[in-house]
C-alpha positions as CSV (number, residue, x, y, z in Angstrom):
1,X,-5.7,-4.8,-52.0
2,X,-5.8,-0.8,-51.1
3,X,-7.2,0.9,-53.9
4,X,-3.9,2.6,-55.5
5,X,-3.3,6.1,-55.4
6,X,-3.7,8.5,-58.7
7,X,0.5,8.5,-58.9
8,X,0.8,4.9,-58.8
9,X,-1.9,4.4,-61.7
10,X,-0.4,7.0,-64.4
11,X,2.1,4.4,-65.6
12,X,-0.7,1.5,-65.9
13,X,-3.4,4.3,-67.7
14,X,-0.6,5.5,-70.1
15,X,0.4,2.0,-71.0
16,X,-3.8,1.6,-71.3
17,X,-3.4,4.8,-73.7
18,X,-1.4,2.8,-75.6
19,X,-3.4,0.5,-77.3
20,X,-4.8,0.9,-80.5
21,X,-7.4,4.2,-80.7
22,X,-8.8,6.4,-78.7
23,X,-10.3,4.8,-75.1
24,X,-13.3,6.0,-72.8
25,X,-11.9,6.8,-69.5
26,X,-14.9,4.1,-68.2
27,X,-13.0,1.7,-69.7
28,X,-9.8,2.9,-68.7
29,X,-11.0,2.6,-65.0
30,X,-13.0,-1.1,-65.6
31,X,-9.6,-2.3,-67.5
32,X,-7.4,-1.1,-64.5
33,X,-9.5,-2.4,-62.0
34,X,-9.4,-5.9,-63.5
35,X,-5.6,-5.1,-63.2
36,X,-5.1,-4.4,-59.5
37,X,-7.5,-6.8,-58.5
38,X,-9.7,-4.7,-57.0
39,X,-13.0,-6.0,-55.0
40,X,-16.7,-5.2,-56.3
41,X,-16.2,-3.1,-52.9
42,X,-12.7,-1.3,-53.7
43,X,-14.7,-0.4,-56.7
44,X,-17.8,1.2,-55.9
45,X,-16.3,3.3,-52.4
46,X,-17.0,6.6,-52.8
47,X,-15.4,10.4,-52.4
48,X,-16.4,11.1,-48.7
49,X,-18.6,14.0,-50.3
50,X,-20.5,10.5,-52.1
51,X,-20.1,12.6,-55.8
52,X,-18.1,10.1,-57.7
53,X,-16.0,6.4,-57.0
54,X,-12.8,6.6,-55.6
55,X,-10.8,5.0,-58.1
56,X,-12.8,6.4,-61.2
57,X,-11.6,9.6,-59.8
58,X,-8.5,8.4,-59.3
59,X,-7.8,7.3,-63.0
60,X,-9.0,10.4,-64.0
61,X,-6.6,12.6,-62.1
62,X,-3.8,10.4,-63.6
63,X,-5.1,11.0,-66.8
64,X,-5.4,15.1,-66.1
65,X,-1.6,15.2,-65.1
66,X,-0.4,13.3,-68.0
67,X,-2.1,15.5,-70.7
68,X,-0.6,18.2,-68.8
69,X,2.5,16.9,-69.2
70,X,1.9,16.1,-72.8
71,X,1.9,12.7,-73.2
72,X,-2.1,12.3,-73.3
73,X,-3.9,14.3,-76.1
74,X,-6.8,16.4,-75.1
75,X,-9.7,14.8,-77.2
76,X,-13.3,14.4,-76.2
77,X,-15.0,14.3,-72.9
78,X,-13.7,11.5,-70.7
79,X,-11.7,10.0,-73.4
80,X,-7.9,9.7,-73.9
81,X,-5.3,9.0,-76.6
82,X,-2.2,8.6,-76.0
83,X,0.6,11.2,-78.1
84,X,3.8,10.5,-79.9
85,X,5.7,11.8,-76.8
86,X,3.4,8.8,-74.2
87,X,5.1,6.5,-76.6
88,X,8.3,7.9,-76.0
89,X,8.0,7.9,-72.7
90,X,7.0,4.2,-72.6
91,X,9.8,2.9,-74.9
92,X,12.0,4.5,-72.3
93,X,10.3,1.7,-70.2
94,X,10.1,3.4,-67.1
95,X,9.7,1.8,-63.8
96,X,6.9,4.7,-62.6
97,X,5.4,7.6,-63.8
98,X,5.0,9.7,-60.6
99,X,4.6,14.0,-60.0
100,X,8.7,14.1,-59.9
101,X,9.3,12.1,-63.2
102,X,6.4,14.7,-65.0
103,X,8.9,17.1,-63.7
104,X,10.9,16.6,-66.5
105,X,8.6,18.3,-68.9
106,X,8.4,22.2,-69.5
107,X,4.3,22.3,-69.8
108,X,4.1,20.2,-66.4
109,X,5.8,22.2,-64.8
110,X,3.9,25.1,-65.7
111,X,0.7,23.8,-64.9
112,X,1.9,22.4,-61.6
113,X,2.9,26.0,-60.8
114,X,-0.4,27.6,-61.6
115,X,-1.7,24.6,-59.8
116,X,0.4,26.2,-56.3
117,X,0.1,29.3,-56.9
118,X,2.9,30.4,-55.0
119,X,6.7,27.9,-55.6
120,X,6.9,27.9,-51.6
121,X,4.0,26.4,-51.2
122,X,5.7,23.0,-51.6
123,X,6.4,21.8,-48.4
124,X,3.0,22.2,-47.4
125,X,1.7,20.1,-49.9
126,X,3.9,17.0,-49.9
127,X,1.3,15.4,-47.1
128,X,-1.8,15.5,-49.4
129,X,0.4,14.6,-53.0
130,X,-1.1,10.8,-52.3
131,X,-4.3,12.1,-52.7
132,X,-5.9,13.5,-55.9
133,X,-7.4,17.4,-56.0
134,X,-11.1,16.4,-54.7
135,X,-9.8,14.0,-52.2
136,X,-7.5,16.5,-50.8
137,X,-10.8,19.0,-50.6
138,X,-12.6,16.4,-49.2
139,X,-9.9,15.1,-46.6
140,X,-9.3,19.2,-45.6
141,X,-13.2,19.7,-45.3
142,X,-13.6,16.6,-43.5
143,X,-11.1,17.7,-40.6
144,X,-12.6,21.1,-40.3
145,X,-15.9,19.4,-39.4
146,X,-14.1,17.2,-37.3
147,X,-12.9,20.4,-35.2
148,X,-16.2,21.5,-35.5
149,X,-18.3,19.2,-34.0
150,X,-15.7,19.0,-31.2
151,X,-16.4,22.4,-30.6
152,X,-19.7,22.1,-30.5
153,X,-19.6,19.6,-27.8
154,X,-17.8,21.4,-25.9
155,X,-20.3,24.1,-25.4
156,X,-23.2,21.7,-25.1
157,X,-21.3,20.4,-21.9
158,X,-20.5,23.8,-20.6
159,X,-24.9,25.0,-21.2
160,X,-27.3,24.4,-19.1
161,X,-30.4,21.4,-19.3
162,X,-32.5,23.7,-20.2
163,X,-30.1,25.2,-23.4
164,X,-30.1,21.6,-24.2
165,X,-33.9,21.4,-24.2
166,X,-33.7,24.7,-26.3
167,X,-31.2,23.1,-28.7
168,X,-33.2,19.8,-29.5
169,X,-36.8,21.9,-30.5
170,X,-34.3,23.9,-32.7
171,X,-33.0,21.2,-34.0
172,X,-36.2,19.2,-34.7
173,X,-37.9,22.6,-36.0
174,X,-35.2,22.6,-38.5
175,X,-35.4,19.0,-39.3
176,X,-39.2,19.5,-40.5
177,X,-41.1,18.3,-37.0
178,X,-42.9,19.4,-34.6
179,X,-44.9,22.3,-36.7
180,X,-44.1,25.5,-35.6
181,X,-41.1,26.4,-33.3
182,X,-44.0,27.4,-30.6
183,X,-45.4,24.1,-31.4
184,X,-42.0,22.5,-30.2
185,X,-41.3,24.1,-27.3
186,X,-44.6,23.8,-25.8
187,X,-44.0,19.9,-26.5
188,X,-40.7,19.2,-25.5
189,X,-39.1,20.2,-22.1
190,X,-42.7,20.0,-20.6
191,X,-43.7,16.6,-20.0
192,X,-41.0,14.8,-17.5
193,X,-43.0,12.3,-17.1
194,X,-42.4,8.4,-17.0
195,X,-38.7,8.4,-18.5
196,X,-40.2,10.9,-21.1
197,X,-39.2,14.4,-21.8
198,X,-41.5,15.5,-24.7
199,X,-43.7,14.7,-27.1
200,X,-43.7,16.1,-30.9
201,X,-45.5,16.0,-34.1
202,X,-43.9,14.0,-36.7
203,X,-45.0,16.1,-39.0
204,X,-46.8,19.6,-39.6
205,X,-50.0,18.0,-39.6
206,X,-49.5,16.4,-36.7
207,X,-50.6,12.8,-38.1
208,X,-48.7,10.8,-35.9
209,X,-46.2,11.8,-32.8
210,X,-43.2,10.8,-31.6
211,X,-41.9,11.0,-27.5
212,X,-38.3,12.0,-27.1
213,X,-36.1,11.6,-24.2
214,X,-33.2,14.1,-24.1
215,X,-30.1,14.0,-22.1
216,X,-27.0,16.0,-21.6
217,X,-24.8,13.2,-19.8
218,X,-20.8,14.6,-20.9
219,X,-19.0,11.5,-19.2
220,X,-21.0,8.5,-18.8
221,X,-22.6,6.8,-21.4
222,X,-26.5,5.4,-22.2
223,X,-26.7,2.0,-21.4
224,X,-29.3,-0.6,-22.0
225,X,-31.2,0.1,-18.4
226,X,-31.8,3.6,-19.6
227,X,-33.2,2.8,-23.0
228,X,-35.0,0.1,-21.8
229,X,-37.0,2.5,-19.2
230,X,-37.7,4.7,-22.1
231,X,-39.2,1.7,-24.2
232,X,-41.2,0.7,-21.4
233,X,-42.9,4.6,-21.1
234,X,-43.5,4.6,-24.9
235,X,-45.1,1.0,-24.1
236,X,-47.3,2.9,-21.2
237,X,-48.3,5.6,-23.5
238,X,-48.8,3.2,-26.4
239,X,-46.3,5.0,-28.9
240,X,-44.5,3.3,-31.4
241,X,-41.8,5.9,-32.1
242,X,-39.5,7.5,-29.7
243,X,-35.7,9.8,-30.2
244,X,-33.2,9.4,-27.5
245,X,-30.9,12.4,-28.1
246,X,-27.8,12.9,-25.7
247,X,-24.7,14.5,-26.1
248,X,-22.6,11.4,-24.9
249,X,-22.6,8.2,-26.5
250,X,-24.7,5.0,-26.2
251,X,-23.2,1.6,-25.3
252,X,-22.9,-1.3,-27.4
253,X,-25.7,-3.1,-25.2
254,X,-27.9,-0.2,-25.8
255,X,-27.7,-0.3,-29.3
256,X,-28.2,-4.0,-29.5
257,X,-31.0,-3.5,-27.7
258,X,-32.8,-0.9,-29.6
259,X,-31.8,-3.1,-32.8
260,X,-33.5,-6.3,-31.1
261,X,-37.2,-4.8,-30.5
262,X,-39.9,-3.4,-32.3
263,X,-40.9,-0.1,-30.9
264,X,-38.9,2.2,-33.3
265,X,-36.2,4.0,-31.4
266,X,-34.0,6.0,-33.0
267,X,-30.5,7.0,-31.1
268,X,-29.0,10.3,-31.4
269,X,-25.5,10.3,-29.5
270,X,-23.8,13.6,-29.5
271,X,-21.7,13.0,-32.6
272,X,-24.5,12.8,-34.7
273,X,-26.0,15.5,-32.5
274,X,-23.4,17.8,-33.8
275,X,-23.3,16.9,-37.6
276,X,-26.9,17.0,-37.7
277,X,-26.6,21.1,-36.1
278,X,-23.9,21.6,-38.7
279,X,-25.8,20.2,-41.5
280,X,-29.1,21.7,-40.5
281,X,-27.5,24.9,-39.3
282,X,-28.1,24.9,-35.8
283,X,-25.4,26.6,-33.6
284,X,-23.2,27.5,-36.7
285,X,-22.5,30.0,-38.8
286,X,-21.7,29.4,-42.6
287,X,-18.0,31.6,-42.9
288,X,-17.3,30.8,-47.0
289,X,-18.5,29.1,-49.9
290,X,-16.7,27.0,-52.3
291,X,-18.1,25.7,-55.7
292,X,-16.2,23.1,-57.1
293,X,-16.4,23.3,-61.3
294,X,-14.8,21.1,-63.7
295,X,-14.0,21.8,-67.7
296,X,-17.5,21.5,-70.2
297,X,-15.1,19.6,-72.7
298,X,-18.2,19.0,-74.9
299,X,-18.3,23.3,-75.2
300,X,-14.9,23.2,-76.4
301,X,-15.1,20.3,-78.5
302,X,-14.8,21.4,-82.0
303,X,-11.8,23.5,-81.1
304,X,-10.3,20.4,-79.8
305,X,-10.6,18.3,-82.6
């Protein structure tokens, strides 16, 4: 089944609260999964930033909401305990706890206002209330870069070859080959030879190289016939690594292909052209920074107990 969103689980992780003691949130998360079912796989999927499981995060955020509503005790680290008013709540027997039903309680409703900052702010979050704080971040960041490397595609289609040529020695500069920038551009953009475009140093010591064929096709994709003539240069020059960089795309055969020999080949179509200039900095511009923090409970833990 789809691993359930953090409203859907605050009933379940309340109702956990509610056995005897005071429970680990680990446990919470390993009782609930057992719950809903979920997959080894459901279980393990990660944030899209890769800093912590989807679900664990999940039953956390349920549990964050319902201590702010009161009916979870703050107590230490990634543990909860549920209060006299959880109980209350669950004798009601309710058929969901959700953000509307926490509604009900002055200190909720409090926090979820600091939380917005502003009370007309509402309407633009009802799209991301499925989704807990991080996720949201994530989903938001993740459509930014999305823009992004559109963006920078477009502009690679609009430059000229020889921008392109530019653009890949940057990149690979940045990356760690090739030695100096000098190094690079003397290397790549210089040979045309064969089906090959340019040679660079794997590393700064130059200890082994690696032949690169770069091209700035827009509309038509790499196919197998292409790839194939560049195995067969790095066969004529006896190389056993080679980069195929272009900001289209490579074909299904293509890829099959380059997964079915053994000169090493690595393909670089111009999607992961473009996240490897954000991530690497190459044609971008950093605008603002965000850190994201969470509460040192173990600092405050005397006062909470």
């Amino acid at each position: 089944m789809a691993i359930p969103d953090f409203q859907t689980l605050m009933l379940p992780v309340l109702r956990f609260a509610a056995i005897k003691g005071e429970h680990s949130l680990r446990d919470a998360t390993d009782y609930l999964a057992d719950q809903f079912k979920l997959s080894d796989q459901e279980r393990e999927e990660l944030l899209p930033s890769g800093t912590q499981p989807i679900f664990y995060n999940r039953v956390g955020w349920a549990r964050t909401y319902l201590k702010q509503a009161g009916l979870l005790a703050p107590t230490r680290r990634n543990y909860l305990r549920i209060t006299q008013k959880g109980r209350e709540v669950l004798d009601s027997k309710p058929d969901m706890i959700n953000m509307k039903f926490l509604e009900q309680f002055p200190d909720y409703v409090e926090f979820r206002d600091r939380k917005r900052g502003k009370k007309g702010e509402k309407e633009e979050l009802v799209e991301i209330e499925e989704l807990s704080p991080e996720e949201s971040l994530d989903a938001s960041y993740l459509r930014i870069r999305e823009d992004l490397t559109k963006e920078i595609l477009d502009n690679i289609f609009r430059s000229s070859p020889s921008f392109f040529e530019n653009l890949v020695v940057e990149l690979l500069v940045k990356m760690g080959y090739g030695g100096s920038r000098s190094d690079a551009a003397r290397a790549v953009g210089r040979v045309g030879d064969e089906g090959i475009d340019g040679i660079i140093d794997e590393d700064k010591l130059g200890l082994d190289s690696i032949y690169i064929q770069a091209k700035r096709w827009s509309e038509s994709p790499v196919g197998r016939s292409d790839i194939q003539k560049f195995v067969g240069a790095l066969q004529g020059k006896r190389a056993k690594k080679g980069i195929f960089i272009t900001a289209s795309r490579f074909t299904d055969q293509a890829r099959d292909y380059v997964a079915s020999i053994d000169t090493k080949v690595v393909l670089i179509d111009g999607k992961r052209l473009a996240d490897l200039m954000i991530d690497y900095g190459v044609g971008v511009s950093t605008i603002t920074t965000y850190e994201l923090k969470r509460i040192d409970s173990d600092y405050f833990f005397e006062t909470l107990e």
